[in-house]
N, C-alpha and C positions, 0 to 999 in steps of 0.2 A: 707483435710483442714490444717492438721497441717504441711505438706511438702510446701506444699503453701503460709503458712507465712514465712518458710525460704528462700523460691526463690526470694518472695517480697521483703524481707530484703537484700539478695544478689546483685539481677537484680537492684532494688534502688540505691544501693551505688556505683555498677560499673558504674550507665550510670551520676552519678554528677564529667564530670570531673575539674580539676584544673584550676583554670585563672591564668590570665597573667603569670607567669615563676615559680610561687608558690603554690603548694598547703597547703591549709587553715591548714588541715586533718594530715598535719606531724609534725605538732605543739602541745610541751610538755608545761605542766608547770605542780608544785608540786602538787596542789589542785585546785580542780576544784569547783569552788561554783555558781551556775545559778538558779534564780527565776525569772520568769516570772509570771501575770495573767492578763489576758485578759478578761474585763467585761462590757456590754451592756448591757442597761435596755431602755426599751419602754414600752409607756403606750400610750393608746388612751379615751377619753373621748367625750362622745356628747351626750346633752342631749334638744333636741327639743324642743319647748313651746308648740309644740301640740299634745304631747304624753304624756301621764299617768308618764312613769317613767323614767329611764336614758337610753337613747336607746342603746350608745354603753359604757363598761367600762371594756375596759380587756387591757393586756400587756403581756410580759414574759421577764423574766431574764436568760442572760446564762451567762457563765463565762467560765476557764480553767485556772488553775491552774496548775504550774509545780515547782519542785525544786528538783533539781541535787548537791549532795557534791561528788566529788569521790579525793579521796586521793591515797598513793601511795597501802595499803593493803586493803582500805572499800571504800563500797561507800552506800549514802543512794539514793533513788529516790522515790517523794514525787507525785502523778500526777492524777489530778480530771477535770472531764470534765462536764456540767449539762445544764439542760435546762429545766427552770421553766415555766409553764404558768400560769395566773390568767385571772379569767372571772367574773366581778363582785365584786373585791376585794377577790375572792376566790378562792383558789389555785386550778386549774382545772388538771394540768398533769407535772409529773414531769419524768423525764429520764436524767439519769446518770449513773456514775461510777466512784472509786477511789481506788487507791492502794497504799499501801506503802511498798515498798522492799527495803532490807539493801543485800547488797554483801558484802564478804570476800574473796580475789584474795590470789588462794592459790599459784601463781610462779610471780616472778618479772620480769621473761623473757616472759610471754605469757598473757592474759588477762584471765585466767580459771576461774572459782569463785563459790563457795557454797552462797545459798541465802535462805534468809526465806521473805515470803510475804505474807501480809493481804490483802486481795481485797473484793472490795465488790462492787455491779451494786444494781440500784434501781432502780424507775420507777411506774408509777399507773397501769398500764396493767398487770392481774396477768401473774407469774413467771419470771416477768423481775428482782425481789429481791434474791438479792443473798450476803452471806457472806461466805468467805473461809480463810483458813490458807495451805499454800502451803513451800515447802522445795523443794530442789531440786539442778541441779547446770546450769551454764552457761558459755558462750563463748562471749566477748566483753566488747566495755568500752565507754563511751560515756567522750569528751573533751573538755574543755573551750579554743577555737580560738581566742577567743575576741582580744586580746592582740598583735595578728598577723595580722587579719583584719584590727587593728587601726594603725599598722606601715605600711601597706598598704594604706591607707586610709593618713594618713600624706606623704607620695612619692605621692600620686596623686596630694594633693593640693600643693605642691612645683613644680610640672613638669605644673598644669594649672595655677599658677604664674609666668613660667618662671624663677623659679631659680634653679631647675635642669633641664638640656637638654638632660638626657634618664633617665632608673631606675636603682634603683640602687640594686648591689648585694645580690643575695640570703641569704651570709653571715651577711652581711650589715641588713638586713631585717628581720632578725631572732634576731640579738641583738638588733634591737629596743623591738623585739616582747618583748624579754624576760625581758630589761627594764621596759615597761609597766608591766607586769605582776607582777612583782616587785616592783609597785608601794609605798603601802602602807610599806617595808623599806625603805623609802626616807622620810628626814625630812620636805620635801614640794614639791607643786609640779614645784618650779622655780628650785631644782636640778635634779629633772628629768627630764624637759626638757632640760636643760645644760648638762647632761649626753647624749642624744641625739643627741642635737646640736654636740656635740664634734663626734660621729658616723657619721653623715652626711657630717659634713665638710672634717673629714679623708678620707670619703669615696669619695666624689663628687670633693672635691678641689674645695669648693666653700665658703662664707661665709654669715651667715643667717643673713636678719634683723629684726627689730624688730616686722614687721609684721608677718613673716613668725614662727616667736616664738612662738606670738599669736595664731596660725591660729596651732599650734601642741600644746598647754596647750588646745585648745578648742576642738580639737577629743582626747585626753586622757577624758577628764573629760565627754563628749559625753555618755549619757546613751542608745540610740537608736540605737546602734553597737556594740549589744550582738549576738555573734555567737557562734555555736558549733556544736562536728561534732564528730559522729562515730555512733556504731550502737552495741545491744547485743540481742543473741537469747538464752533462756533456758525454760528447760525443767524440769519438776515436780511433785512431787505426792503431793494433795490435799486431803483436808476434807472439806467437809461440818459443817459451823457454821450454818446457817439460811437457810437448804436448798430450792433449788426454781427447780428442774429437777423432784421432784413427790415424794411424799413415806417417809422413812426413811434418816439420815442423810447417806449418801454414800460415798468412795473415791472414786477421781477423779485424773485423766492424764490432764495435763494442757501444755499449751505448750503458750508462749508470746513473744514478738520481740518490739526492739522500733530503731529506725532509726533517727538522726539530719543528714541536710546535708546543709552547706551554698550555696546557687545555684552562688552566686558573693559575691560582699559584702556587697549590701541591701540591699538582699534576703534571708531567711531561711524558709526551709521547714521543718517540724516533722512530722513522724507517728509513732503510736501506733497499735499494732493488740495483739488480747488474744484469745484462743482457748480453751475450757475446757469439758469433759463429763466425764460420771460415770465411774469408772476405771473396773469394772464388769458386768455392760448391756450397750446394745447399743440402737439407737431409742432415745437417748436425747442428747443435744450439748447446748453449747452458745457460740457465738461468740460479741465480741467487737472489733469496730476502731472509729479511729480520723486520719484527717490530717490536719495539721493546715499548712498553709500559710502566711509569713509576707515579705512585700517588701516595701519600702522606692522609691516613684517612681520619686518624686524631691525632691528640700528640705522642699516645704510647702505641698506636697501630701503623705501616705502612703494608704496601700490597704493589708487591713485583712482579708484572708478566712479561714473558716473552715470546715467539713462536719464531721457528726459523728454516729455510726453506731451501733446499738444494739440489737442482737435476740438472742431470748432462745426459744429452743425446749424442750416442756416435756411432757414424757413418755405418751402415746397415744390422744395426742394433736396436733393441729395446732400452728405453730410457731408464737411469739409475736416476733413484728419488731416494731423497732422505729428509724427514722430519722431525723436530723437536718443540716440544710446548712445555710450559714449565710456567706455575703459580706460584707464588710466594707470600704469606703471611709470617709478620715480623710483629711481635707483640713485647712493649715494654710496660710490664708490670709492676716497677719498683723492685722487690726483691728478687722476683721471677721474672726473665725470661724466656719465651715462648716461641719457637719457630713452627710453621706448618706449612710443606711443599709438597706440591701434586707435582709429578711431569710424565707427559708423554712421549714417547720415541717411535720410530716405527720406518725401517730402508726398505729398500727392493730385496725380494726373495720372504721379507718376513711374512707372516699369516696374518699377522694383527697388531695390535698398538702393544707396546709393554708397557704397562702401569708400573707407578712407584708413587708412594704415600709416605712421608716420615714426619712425623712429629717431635720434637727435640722441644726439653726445657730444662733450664740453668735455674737451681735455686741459694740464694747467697742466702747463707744461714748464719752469718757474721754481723 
């Protein structure tokens, strides 16, 4: 298993390769700062006039939570993944998990790094609860593209304006990047686009007007072309806070991978994998994943997936499993608003998958 999640994490990044003449992935900046969360809530209600009570009254909440700082010597990485049910207004089943791990990169030439992390997995199915404190070290770095995406993203909307007539140089497209990124030492943001402006026109030998100014203050300032990209795999000895593998508090060999990779530029895929057992018997394990899915499929449509994966093995037991899959269409209509979610659920003891289908739409009649 735990060779397994490094091939995953290898075979992953080699097969995302580079668009158009750039890759995303060779792209520095000082600090990297990225929060994302993603949250969905359904609830169903019916209640008959010819039956005694409320026939139906249940829902579930998931969410995912992430937050990445990595600077030039630390980095923190903040990332919770859950899925609540209620039945009745009452909380029926809950499965999750969250970590918080801080790195300290011990070369400025390599990405090496010592790390200390808290984790902890939960869930109502006994032995799915777990808390640990884990040391250890690592190899990789995870990096804020944003910044390169969006100087890509400004060359495409001037080449489908017709005001440039190819794209323009790699060099060209890296000082945009690093302009953007740059952003917040600029007194506004009309001198960074004029700092831009002046880049393209050197570059292109053309001159911008005032739409085309417009149409580059409006993807800098763009909050939905958040990308990022790299990948780190380490390794660990653990302890048991709250054990959940059977018995007394234990060490534990732990081994984790987490992987960003933009597939274009309004596409991002993440996964997360975590592997853990007692570091002195064998016969118990837990294993966690997530991959989460995000693409931008026009301007008024995106599509959210995500699947999420949780089992612990303990000491002469049957393994507790729990899963969640979950689709998202997000449709922006102008006046309408459109949601439409699939998800599927399904632990140990259950018969089968639980479906859930909701279609939600918001109409502004103002």
């Amino acid at each position: 298993m735990a060779l397994s999640l490094l091939l995953l994490t290898g075979t992953i990044g080699a097969g995302f390769a580079a668009f158009a003449d750039v890759d995303l992935c060779d792209f520095r900046i000082p600090t990297t700062d990225l929060t994302q969360l993603f949250l969905t809530v359904h609830y169903t209600y019916l209640d008959l006039p010819d039956t005694p009570s409320v026939d139906v009254s249940s829902g579930h909440v998931s969410f995912t939570y992430s937050r990445v700082r990595d600077e030039s010597d630390r980095a923190v990485d903040v990332r919770s993944t859950n899925e609540l049910s209620f039945d009745r207004l009452k909380l029926d089943r809950v499965l999750g998990d969250a970590n918080l791990t801080s790195r300290y990169y011990l070369s400025d030439t390599m990405p090496l790094y010592a790390f200390g992390e808290v984790r902890a997995d939960y869930g109502t199915t006994p032995g799915q609860s777990g808390l640990e404190l884990r040391l250890g070290s690592g190899y990789g770095r995870l990096t804020d593209v944003t910044p390169l995406a969006k100087a890509l993203r400004i060359q495409d909307a001037l080449r489908e304006s017709l005001v440039l007539a190819s794209d323009l140089s790699d060099q060209a497209l890296q000082e945009i990047g690093r302009l953007v990124g740059q952003e917040a030492e600029f007194s506004g943001i009309g001198e960074l686009v004029s700092r831009i402006e002046a880049v393209i026109e050197t570059e292109a030998a053309v001159t911008l007007n005032a739409r085309s100014l417009l149409n580059i203050a409006e993807i800098i300032r763009s909050t939905d072309a958040s990308q990022h990209c790299g990948w780190a795999a380490q390794l660990g000895l653990g302890y048991e806070l709250l054990p959940r593998f059977g018995g007394a508090r234990q060490f534990l060999m732990t081994l984790s991978t987490d992987l960003a990779r933009p597939l274009r530029l309004d596409a991002q895929v993440e996964v997360h994998a975590d592997y853990s057992r007692p570091l002195l018997t064998s016969g118990a394990s837990a294993v966690s994943a997530s991959v989460h899915y995000n693409r931008r499929l026009s301007d008024s449509t995106r599509l959210v997936a995500e699947y999420a994966l949780q089992r612990v093995k303990q000491l002469d037991r049957e393994p507790s499993v729990g899963q969640a899959i979950e689709i998202q269409l997000l449709f922006d209509l102008g006046r309408i608003d459109l949601t439409a979610t699939a998800s599927l659920t399904r632990g140990t003891g259950m018969s089968g998958w639980v479906e859930s289908l909701v279609v939600a739409a918001r109409v502004d009649l103002l």
